[in-house]
N, C-alpha and C positions, 0 to 999 in steps of 0.2 A: 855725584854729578848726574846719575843716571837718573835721579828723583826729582832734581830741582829739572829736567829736559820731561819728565812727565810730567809735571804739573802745568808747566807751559804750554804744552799741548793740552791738556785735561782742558785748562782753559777758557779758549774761543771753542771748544764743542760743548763746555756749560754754559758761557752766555749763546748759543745757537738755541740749545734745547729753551732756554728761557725765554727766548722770544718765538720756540715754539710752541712753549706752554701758553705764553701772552695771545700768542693770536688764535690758538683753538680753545681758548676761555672766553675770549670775546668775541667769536663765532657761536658759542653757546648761548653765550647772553643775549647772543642780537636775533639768532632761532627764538629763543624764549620769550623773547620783546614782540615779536610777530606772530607767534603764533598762541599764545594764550594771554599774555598782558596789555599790549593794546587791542585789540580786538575788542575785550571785554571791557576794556576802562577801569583795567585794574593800575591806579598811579601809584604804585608802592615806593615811592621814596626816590630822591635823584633824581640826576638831569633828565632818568629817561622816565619819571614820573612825570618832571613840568612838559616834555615832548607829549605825553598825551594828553595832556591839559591845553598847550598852546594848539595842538589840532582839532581837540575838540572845537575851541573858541573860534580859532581866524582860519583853520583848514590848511595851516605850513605844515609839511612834510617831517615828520619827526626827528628822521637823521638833520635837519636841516637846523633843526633848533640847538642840537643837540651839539653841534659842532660849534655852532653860535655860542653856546653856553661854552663848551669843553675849552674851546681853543683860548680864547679870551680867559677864564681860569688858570691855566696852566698859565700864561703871560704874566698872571699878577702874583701868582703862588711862588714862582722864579724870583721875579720883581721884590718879593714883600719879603719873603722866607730864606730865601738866597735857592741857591744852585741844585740844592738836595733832589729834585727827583727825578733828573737824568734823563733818557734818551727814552726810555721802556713806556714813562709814563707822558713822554709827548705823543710817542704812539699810538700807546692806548686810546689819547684821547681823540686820534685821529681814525685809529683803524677800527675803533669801535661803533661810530656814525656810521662808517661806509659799510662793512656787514650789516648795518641794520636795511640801509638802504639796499643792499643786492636781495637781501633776504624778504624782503615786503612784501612779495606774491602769495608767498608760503601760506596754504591754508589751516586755518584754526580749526583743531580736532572737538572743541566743544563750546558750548556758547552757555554752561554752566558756568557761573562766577566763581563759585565757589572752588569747584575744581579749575580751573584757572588760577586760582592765586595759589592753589596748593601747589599745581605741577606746575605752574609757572615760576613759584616761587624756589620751587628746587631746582629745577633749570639752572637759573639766574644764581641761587650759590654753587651749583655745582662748575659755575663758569666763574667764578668768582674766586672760590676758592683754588681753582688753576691758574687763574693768573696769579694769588698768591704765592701758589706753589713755585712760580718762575720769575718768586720776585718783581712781581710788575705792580700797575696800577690802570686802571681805568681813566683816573682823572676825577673830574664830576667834583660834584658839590666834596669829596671829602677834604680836597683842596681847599675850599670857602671853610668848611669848619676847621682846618692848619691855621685860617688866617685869623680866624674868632680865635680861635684856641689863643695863639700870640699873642693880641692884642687886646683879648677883655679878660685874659687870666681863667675865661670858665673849661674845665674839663675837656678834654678832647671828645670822649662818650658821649658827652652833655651834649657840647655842639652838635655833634653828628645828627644826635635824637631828635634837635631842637628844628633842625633844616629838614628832617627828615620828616616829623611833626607836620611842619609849615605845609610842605607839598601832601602831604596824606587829607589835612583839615582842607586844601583848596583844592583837592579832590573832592571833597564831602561838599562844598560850596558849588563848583561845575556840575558833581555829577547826582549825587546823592550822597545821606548819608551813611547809608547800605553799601554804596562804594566806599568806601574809606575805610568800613568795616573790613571787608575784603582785601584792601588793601594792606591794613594791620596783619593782618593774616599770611599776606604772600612776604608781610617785611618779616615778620616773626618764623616763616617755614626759611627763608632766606639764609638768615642769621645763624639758625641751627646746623643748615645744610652746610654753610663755610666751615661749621666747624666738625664737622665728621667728613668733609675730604682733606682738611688742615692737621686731624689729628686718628684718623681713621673711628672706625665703632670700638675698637676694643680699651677697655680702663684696665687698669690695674691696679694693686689697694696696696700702701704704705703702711706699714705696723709698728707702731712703737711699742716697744715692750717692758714693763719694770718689775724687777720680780729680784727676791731675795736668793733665788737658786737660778741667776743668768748662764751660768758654765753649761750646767745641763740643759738647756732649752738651747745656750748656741751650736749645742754640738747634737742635737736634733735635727736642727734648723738645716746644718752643714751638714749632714748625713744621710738623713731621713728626709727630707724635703728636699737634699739637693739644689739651696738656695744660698747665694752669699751673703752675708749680713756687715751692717757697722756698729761696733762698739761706741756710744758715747758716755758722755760725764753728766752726769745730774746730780742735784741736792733736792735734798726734801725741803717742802717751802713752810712743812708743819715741824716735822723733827729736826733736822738739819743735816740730818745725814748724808752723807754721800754715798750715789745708788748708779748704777751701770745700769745703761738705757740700749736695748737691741732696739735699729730700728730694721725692718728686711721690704724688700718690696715683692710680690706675689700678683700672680696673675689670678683673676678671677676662680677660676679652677680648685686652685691650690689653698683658698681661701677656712676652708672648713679642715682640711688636714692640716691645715697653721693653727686653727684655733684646739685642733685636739690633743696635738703635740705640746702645744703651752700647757693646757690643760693638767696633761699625765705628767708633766715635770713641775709645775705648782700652781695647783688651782685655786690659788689665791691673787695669782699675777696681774696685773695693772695694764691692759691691751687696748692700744690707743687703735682702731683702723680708718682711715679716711680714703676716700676717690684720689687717682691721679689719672691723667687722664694720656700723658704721654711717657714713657721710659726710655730712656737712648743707653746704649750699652750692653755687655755679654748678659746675655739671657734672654733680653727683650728683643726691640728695635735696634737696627743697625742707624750711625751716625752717618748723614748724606756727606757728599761735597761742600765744603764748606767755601 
């Protein structure tokens, strides 16, 4: 009883924290919007791409488009898609405009492009990827690409790219095509950024291991390296034999003393190593709130 009474508490102070993450991600973005990306006309993709395009052209207020875009999206996305994206991301779409709007004074540290779309562009995922972190959404065009996605069968990826395209090429058409360049740039530092605060910097390397003397490398593995491992079942796809597959997973670090240990117990073995890039569990990362 006492479990099922913490969880229910645990709760409404996860969704709190999540709509605190939501709104200091899209404080970030709308800093980052003001002070390196419109300034310079850098239109890296998104609604808040076409806001500095529709300002260039007719002089509207960027938050102003932007809601223009947000609100009316989220109506159809609801409308078209059903019900899925909740309360977070009507927010987003609403409390994103408005920071951009308080924030508009804020002056631009450099009238370099290039460094603009780079720390503009980290910015922008570093706020990005907080509102991920709190389960939110911004809103924006990614809703428009849910509804291509639905209804023309193309890739979810696809569409994003394609909308995302659209606004960078009518960047290059407004501004130049040197802008748009820049632009490419601030979407490609973006992208990378969401995912080093979604998965942090550190990787870790998965090992599979095939080797005619498994006993002795598992109890290396378990001893000497102080790592847990799993036994699997394999066949040979040449002989047909049945072969016992270690796979372990290793931190960076521990990398080279895996492969020495294999090594001294048969250096003949079959050592698959590949990137992962996240680990949840005893050794690694701890699993959050779910």
């Amino acid at each position: 009883m006492r479990v099922g009474k913490n969880r229910r508490t645990a709760r409404p102070m996860r969704k709190w924290s999540e709509y605190g993450l939501l709104l200091m991600g899209s404080l970030l973005i709308a800093v980052s919007f003001n002070m390196f990306l419109s300034p310079n006309q850098v239109a890296s993709g998104g609604v808040s791409g076409i806001s500095i395009i529709i300002n260039q052209l007719f002089g509207i207020e960027p938050a102003l488009t932007q809601w223009a875009l947000n609100i009316p999206l989220f109506i159809a996305g609801t409308w078209l898609l059903g019900g899925q994206f909740g309360l977070k991301t009507a927010v987003g779409s609403v409390v994103l405009p408005l920071f951009v709007l308080l924030t508009k004074g804020l002056p631009s540290p450099t009238q370099n492009v290039l460094l603009a779309s780079i720390y503009g562009g980290i910015l922008i995922g570093v706020g990005l990827g907080i509102v991920f972190r709190g389960r939110g959404s911004t809103g924006g065009l990614d809703l428009a690409a849910q509804i291509i996605h639905k209804y023309t069968g193309l890739s979810l990826g696809l569409s994003v790219a394609m909308l995302d395209g659209l606004v960078i090429l009518s960047a290059g058409l407004v501004f130049s095509a040197e802008k748009a360049l820049y632009a490419l740039i601030g979407l490609y530092v973006t992208s990378k950024t969401i995912n080093v605060v979604q998965i942090g910097f550190s990787y870790s390397k998965v090992a599979f291991i095939i080797s005619k003397n498994t006993d002795a490398i598992h109890e290396a593995i378990l001893h000497e390296l102080d790592r847990g491992l799993t036994r699997l079942k394999g066949t040979g796809g040449y002989t047909g034999e049945e072969r016992t597959v270690l796979m372990v997973v290793v931190n960076q670090a521990e990398v080279s003393k895996l492969k020495d240990l294999v090594k001294a117990s048969d250096p003949g073995a079959f050592v698959i190593l590949s990137d992962t890039n996240e680990v949840l569990g005893e050794g690694f990362k701890l699993h959050g709130p779910v």
